[in-house]
C-alpha positions as CSV (number, residue, x, y, z in Angstrom):
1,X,-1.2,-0.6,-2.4
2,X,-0.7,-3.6,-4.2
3,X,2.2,-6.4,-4.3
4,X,5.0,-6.0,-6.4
5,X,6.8,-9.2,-7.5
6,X,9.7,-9.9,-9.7
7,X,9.5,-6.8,-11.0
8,X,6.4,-6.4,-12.8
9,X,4.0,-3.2,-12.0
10,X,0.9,-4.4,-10.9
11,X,-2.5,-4.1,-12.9
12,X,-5.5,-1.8,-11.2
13,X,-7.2,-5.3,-10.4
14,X,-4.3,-5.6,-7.7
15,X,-4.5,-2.3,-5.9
16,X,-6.7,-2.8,-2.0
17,X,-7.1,0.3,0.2
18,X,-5.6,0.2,3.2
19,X,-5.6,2.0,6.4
20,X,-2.6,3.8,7.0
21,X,-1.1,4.1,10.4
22,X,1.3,6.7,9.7
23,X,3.4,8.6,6.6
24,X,6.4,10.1,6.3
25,X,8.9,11.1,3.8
26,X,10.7,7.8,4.1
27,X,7.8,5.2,4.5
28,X,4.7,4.6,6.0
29,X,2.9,1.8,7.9
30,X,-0.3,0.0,7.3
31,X,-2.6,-2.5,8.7
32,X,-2.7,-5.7,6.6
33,X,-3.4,-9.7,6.1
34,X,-1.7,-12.1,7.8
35,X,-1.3,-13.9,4.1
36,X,1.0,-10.6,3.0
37,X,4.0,-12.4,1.6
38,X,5.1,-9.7,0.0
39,X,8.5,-8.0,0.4
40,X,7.7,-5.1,-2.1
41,X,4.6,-3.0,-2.9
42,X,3.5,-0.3,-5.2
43,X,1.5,2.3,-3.3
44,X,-0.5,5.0,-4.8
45,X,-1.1,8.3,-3.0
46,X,-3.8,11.2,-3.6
47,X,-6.1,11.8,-5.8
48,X,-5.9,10.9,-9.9
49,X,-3.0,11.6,-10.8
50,X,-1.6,9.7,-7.9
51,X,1.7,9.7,-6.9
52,X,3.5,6.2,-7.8
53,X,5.9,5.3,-5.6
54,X,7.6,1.6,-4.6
55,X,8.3,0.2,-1.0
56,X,10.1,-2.2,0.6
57,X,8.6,-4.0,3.6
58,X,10.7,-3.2,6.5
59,X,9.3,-4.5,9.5
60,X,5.6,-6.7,10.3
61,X,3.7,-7.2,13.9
62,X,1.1,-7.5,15.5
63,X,-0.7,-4.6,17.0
64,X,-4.5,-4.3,18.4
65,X,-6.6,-2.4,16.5
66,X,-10.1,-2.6,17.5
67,X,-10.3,-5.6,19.7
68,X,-8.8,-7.9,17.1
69,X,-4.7,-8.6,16.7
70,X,-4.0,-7.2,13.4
71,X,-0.3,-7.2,11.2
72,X,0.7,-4.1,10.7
73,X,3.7,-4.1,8.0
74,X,5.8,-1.1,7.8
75,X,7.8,0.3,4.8
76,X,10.5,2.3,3.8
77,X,9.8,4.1,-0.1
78,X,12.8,3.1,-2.7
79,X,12.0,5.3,-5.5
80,X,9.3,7.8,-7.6
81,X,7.8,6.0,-10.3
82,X,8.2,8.2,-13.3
83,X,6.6,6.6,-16.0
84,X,3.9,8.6,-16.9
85,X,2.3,6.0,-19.1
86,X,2.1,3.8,-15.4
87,X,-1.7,5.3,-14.5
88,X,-3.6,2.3,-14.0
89,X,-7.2,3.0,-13.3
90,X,-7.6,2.9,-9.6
91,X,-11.2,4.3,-9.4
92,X,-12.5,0.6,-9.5
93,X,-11.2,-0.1,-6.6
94,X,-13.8,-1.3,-3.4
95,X,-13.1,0.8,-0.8
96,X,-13.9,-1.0,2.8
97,X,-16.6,0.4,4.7
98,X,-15.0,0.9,7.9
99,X,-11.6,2.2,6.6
100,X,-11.3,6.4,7.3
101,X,-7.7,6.6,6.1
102,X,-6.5,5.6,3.4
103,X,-2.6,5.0,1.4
């Protein structure tokens, strides 16, 4: 994922894994930083070519996860992005060592 402020599509520099608590056709949910101040993301899914889609944040609390109080921010997709020329490279991005699913 990566935030998505006053409309500009974010660079590949701005994507993070994240582990994804659940997916649907309407939005998922994922466990994130208390510093999220954002109220739209862009969220890449599968493999290159990923699927570019935007989200609004819906809904944040705190859940356990592990022994530790963790936000978990939910979202609901808004729309496909269909700019093909939108592919940022995403295979730079760190992927956390303890992170099994991913969004």
């Amino acid at each position: 994922i990566a935030p998505y402020y006053d409309g500009k599509l974010p660079d590949a520099e701005e994507f993070s894994r994240v582990l994804c608590i659940d997916l649907s056709s309407s939005g998922f949910s994922f466990l994130g930083d208390e510093s999220a101040d954002f109220e739209y993301v862009i969220v890449a899914l599968g493999n290159s070519p990923s699927l570019f889609l935007s989200a609004e944040v819906v809904r944040r609390s705190i859940v356990p996860y592990e022994g530790q109080n963790r936000l978990r921010i939910g979202c609901r997709f808004v729309a496909r992005l269909m700019d093909t020329e939108y592919q940022p490279r995403l295979t730079e991005v760190p992927r956390p060592a303890r992170l099994t699913r991913e969004a």
